[in-house]
Backbone as a ProteinNet text record, in pm:
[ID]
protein_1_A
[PRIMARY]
XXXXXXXXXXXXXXXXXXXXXXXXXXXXXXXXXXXXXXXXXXXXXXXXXXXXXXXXXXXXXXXXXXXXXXXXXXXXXXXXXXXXXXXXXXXXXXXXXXXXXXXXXXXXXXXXXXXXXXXXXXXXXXXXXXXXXXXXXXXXXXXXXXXXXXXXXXXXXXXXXXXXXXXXXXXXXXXXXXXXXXXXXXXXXXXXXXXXXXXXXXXXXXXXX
[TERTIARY]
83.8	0	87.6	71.3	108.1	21.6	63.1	-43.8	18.9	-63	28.2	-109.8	4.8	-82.3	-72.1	-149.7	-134.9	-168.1	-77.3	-134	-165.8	-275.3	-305.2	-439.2	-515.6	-639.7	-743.4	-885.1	-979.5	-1106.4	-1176.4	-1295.4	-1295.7	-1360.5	-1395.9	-1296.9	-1274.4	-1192.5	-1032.2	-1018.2	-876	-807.6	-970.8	-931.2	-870.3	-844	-782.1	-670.1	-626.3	-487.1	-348.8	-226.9	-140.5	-112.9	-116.8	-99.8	-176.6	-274.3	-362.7	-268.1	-181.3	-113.8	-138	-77.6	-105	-259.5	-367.9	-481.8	-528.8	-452.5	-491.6	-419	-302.5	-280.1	-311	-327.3	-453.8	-585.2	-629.6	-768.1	-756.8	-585.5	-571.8	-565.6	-446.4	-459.3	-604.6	-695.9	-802.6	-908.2	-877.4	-983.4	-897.2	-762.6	-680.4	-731.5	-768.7	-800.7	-915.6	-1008	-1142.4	-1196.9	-1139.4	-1170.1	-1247.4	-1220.7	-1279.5	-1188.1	-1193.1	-1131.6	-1213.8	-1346.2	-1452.3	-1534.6	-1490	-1518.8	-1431.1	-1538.2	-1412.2	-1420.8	-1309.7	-1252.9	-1190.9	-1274.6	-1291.7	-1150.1	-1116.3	-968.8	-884.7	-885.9	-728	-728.9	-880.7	-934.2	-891.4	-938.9	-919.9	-1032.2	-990.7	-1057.2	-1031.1	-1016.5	-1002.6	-1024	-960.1	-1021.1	-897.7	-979.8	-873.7	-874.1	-712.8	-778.8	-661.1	-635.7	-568.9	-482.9	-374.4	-286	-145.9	-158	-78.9	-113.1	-212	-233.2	-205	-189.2	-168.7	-306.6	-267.3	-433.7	-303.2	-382.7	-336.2	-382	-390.2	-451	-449.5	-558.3	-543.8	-573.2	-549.1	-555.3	-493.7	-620.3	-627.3	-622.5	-566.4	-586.7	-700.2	-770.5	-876.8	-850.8	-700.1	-698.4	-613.9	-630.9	-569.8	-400.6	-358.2	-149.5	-108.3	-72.7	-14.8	-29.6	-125	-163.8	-137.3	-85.7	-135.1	-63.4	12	108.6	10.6	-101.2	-223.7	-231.7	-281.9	-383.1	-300	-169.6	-87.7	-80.5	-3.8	86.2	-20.8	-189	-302.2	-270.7	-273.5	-277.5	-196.7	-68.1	29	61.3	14.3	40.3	-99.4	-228.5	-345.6	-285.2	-225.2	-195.6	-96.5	-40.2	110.8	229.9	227.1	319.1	484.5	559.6	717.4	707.5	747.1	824.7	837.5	886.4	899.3	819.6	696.7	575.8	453.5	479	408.6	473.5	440.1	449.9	382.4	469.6	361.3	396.8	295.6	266.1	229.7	351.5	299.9	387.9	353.3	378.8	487.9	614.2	681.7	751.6	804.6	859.9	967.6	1024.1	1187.1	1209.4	1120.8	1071.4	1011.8	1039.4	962	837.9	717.2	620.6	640.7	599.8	548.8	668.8	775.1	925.2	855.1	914.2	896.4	1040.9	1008.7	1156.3	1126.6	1133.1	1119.6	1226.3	1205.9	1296.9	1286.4	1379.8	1351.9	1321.5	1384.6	1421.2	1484.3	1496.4	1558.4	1464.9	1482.7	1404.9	1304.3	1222.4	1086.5	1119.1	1266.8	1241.5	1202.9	1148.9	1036.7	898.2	846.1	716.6	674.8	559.6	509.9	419.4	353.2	281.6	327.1	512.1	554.9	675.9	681.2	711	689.1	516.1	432.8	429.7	439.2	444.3	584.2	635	791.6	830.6	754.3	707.9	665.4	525.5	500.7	540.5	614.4	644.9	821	868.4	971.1	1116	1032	1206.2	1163.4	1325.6	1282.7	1319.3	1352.4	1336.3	1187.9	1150.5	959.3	957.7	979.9	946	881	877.8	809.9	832.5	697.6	712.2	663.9	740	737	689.1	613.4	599.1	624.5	684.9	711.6	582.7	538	459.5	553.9	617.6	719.7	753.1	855.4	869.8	879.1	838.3	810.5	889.3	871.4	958.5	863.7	951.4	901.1	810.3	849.7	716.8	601.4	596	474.2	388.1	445.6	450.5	326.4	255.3	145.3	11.2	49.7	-82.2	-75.1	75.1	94.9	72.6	90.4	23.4	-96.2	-183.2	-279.7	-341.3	-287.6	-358	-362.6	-429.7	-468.9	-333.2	-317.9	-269.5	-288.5	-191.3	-213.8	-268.1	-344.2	-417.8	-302.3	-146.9	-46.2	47.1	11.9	55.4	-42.7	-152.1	-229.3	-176.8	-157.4	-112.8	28.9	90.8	237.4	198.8	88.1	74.8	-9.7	-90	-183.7	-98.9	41.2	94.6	170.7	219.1	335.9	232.1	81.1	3.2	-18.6	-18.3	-15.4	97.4	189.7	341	392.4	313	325	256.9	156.5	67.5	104.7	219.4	292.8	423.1	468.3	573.6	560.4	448.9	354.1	329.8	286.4	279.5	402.2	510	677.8	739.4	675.8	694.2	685.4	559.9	508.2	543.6	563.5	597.5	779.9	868.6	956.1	1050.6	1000.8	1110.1	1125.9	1182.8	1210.4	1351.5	1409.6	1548.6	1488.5	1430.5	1407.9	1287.1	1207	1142.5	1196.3	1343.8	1407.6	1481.2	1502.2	1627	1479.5	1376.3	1287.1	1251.3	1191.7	1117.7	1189.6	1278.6	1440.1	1475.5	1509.6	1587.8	1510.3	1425.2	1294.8	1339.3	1291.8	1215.1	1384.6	1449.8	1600.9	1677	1647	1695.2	1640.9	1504.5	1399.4	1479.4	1467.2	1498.8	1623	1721.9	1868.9	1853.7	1751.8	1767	1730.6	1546.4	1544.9	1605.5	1692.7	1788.4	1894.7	1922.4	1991.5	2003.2	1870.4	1763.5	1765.8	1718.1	1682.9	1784.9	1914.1	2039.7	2086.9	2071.2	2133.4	2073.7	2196.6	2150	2049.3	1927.9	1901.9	1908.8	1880.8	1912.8	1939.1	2045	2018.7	2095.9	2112.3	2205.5	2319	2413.7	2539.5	2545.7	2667.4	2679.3	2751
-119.3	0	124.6	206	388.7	491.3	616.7	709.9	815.9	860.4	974.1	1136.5	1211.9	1332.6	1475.7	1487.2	1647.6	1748.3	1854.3	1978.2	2076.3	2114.7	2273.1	2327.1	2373.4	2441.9	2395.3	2358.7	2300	2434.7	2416.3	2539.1	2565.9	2635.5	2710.8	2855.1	2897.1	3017.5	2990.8	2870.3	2850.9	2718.8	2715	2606.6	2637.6	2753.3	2794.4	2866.4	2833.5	2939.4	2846.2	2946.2	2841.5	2761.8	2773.1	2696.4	2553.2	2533	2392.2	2341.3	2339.2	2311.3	2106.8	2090.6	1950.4	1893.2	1939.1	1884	1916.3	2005.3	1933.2	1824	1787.5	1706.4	1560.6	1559.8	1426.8	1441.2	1526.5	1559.6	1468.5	1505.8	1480.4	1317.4	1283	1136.2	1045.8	1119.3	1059.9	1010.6	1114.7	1170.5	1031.3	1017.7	931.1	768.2	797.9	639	611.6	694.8	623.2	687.1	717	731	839.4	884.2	994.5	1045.7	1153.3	1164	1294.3	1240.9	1344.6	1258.5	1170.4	1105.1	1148.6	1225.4	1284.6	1189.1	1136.6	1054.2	1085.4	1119.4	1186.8	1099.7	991.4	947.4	1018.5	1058.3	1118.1	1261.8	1302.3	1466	1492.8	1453.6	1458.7	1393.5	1454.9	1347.3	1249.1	1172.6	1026.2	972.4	912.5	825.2	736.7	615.3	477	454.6	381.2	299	210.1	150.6	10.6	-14	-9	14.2	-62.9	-152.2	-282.7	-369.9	-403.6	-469.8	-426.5	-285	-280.5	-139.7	-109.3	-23.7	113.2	219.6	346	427.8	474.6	617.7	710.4	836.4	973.7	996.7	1094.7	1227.1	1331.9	1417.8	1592.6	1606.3	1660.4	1673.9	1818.8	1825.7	1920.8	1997.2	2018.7	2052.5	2174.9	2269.6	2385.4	2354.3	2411.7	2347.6	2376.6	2503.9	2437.5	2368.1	2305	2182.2	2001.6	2011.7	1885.2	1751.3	1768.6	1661	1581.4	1660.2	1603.7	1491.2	1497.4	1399.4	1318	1369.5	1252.1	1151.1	1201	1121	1009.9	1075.9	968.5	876.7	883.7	787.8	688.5	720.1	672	625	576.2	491.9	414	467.4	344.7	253.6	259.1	148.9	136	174.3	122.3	109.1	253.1	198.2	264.4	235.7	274.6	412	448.8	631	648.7	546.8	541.6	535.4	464.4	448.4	562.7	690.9	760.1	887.9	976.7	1086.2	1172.4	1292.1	1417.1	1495.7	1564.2	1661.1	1785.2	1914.2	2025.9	2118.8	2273.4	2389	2426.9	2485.5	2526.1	2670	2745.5	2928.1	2954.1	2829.6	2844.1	2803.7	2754.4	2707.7	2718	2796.9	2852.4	2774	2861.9	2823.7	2731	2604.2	2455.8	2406.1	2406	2314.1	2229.9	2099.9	1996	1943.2	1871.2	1851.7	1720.3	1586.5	1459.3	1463	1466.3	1443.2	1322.2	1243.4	1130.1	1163.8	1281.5	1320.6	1459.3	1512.7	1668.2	1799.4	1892.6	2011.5	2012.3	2108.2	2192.8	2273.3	2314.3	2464.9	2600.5	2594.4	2729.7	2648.5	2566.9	2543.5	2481.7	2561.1	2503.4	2354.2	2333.8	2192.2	2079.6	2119.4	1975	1977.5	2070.9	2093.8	1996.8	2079.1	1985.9	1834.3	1795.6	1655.4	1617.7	1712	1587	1594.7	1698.3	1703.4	1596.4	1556.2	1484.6	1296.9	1312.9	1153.5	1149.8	1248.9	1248.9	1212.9	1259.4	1271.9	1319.6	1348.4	1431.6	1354.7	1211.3	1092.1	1071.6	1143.6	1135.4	1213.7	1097.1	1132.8	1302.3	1328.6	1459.2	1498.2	1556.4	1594.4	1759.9	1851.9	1958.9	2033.9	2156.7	2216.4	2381.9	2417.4	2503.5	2665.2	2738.9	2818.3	3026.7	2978.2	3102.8	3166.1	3294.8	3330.4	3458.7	3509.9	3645.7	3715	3788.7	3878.5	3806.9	3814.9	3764.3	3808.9	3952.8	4024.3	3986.8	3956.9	3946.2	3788	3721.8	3544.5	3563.3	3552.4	3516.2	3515.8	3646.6	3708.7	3643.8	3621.3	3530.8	3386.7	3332.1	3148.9	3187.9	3239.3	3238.2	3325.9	3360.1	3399.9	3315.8	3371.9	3256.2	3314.6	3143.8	3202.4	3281.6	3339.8	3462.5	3374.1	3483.9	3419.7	3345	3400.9	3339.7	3228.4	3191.7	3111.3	2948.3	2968.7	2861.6	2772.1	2791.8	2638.3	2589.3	2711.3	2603	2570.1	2596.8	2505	2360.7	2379.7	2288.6	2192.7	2221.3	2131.2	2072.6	2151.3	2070.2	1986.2	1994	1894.9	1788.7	1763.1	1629.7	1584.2	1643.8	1602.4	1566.9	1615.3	1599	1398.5	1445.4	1287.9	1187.2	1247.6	1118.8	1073.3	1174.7	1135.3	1076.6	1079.2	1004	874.4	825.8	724.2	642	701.2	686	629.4	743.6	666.7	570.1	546	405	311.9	314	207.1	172	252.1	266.1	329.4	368.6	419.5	594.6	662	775.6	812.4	729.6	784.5	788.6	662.3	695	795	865.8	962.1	1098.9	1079.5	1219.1	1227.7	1086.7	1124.8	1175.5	1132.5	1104.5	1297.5	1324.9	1461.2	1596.2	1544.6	1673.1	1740.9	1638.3	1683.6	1717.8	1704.4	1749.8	1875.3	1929.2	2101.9	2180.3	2140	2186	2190.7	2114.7	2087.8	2184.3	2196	2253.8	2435.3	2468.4	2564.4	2622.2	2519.1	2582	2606.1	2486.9	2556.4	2666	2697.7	2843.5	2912.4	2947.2	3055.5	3046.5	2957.8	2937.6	3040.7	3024.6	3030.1	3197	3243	3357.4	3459.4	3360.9	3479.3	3490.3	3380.6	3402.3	3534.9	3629.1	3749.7	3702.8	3791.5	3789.4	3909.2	3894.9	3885	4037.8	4092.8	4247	4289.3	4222	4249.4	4232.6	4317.8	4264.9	4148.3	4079.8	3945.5	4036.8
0	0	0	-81.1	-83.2	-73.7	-5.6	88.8	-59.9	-67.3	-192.9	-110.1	-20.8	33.7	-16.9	-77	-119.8	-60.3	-32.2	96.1	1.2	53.8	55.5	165.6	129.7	203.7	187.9	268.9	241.2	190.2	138.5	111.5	-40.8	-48	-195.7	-197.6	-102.2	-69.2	-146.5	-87.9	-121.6	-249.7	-322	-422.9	-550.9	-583.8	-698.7	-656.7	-561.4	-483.8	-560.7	-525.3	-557.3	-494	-289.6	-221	-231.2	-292.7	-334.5	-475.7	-547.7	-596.2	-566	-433.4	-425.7	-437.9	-397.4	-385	-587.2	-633.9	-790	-828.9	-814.6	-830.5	-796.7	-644.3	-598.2	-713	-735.9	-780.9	-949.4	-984.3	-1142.4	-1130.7	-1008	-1017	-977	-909.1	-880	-1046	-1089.4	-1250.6	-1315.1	-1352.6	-1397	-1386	-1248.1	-1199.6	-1179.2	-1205.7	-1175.7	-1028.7	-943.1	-840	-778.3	-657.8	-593.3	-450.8	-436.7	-325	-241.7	-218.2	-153.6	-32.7	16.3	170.6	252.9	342.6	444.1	581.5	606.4	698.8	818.7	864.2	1051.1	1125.8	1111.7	1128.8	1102.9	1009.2	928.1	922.5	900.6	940.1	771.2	672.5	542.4	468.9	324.3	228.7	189	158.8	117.5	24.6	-84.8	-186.1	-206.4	-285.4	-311.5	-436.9	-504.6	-620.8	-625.1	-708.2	-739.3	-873.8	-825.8	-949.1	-938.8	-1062.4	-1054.8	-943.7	-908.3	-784.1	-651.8	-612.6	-517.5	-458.9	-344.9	-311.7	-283.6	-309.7	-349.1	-245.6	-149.7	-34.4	-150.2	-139.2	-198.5	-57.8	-42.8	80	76.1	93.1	80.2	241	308.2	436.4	421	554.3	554.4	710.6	753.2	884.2	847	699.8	658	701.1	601.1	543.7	707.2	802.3	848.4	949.7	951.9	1075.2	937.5	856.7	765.5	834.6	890.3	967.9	1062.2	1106.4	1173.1	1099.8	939	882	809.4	751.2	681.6	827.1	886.1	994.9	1093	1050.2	1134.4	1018.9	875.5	811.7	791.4	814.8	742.9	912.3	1019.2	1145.4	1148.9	1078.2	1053.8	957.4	863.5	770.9	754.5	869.6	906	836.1	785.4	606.8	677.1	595.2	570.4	526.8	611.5	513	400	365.5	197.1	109.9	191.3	131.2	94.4	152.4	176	70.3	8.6	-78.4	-81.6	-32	-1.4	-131.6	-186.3	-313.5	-249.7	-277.5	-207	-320.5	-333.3	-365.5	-345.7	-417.6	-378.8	-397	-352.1	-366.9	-418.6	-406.7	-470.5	-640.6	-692.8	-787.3	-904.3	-1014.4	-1122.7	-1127	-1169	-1204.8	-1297.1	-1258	-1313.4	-1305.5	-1233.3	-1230.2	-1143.9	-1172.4	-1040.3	-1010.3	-835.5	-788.4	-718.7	-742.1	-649.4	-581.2	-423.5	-299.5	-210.2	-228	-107.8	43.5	30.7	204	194.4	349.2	309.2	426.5	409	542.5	439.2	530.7	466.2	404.8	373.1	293.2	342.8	453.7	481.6	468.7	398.4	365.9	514.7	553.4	697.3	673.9	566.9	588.3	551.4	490.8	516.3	649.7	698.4	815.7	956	911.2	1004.8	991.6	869.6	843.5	872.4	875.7	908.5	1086.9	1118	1273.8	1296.7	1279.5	1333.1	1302.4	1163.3	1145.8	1208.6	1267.1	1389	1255.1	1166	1040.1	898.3	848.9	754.6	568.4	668.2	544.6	447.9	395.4	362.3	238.5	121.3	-20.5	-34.6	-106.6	-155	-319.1	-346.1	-489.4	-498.2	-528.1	-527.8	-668.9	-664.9	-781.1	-752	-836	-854.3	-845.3	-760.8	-782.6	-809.2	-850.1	-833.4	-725	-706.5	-583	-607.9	-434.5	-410.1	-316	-328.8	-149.7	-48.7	43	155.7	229.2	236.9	281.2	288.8	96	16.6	27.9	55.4	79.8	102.4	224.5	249.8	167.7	121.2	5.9	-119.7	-133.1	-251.1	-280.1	-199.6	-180.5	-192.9	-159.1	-147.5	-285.7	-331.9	-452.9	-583.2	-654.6	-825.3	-924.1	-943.8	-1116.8	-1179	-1240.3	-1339.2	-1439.8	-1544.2	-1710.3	-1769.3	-1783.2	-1823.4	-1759.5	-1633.1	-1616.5	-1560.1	-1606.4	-1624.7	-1697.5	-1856.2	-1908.4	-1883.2	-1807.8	-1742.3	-1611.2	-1515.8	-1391.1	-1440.9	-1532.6	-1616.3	-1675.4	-1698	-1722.5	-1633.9	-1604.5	-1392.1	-1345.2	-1373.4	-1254.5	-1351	-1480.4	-1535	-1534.8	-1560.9	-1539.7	-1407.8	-1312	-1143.6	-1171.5	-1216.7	-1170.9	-1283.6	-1363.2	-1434.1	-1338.1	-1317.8	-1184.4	-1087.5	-980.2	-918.5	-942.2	-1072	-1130.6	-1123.3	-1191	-1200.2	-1056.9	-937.5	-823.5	-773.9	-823.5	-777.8	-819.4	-995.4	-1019.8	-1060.3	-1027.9	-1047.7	-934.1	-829.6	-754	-752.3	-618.4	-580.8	-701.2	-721.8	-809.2	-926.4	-1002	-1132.6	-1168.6	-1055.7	-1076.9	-1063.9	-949.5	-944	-1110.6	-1139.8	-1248.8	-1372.7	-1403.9	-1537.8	-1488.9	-1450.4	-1392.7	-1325	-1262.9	-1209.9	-1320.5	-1422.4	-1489.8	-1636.7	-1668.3	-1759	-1771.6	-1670.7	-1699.6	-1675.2	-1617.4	-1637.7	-1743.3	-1837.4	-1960.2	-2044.7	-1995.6	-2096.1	-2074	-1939.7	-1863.9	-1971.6	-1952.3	-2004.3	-2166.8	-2217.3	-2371.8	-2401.4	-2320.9	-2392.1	-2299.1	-2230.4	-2155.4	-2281.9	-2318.1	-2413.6	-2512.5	-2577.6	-2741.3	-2662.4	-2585.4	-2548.8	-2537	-2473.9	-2449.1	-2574.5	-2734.7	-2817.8	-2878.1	-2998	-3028	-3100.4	-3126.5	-3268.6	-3363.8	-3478.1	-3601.7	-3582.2	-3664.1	-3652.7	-3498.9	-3394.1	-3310.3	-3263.2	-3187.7	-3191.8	-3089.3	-3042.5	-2934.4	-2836.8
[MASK]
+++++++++++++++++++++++++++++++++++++++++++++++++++++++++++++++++++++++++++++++++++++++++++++++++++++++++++++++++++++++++++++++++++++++++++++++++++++++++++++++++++++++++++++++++++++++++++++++++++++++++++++++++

């Protein structure tokens, strides 16, 4: 069995924010599989949905105890079904991160990010898969207002794409391992990154170098 938890905010207030970043992605792998992830499970203090892939049973969970309390609802789950650290994969937002980069981590700090914080609080280490997406970054100042706000019009079809590309990685996880998803997905959008920095720093036509 694998817990795959995506943080962000529960409500209508906060479903198009960037901080929900992970709960589209549960949402994409749920649509993927058939499933659902809208039973809320007073155990775990989340939503919940299941499905079955390669024979094995899959957790979705949105925690619903707002990001930074989420260590509440992963950490009830992932000691009900008694799984390995390894077994468990949290999907969350990240500041350091161009809009739509993703980053698979076996292990490692929070970054600053308080709801995997909380989750590595409460599972007492900081060994605990994670799949990161990129929501751009701001002054610090500005942080708060900024998680919490919507995509710009222009950067919809590059988060639209980090979250299918998130829930192919996901997939990758599962069936392949934390390395061959850091190596297949790390190094994607970096590549992509350096060509057009590339394409962009070259002159064009009519200018000097």
């Amino acid at each position: 069995m694998k817990l795959i938890a995506g943080l962000g905010n529960p409500g209508p207030r906060y479903a198009e924010s960037r901080h929900n970043v992970g709960f589209l992605v549960v949402d994409e792998l749920a649509r993927r599989w058939a499933s659902e992830v809208t039973r809320y499970e007073r155990r775990f203090q989340g939503l919940l949905g299941q499905a079955q892939r390669g024979g094995e049973s899959i957790m979705l969970l949105k925690p619903a105890t707002y990001m930074n309390l989420s260590g509440q609802s992963v950490a009830a789950a992932w000691r009900y079904y008694k799984l390995a650290t390894s077994d468990v994969l949290v999907v969350h937002d990240d500041l350091d991160l161009a809009v739509g980069q993703l980053r698979v981590r076996p292990a490692g700090s929070a970054g600053g990010h308080k709801g995997l914080s909380d989750v590595l609080r409460h599972f007492n280490t900081d060994e605990v898969p994670r799949l990161r997406i990129g929501i751009g970054k701001v002054h610090r100042d500005a942080t708060v207002e900024y998680v919490l706000s919507r995509f710009e019009a222009e950067e919809r079809p590059l988060i639209d794409a980090a979250v299918n590309s998130a829930a192919e990685a996901v997939e990758c996880w599962l069936t392949s391992g934390t390395a061959a998803a850091m190596n297949k997905y790390n190094r994607r959008r970096d590549g992509e990154t350096r060509s057009r920095k590339t394409a962009d720093e070259s002159p064009a036509e009519g200018e000097s170098s």
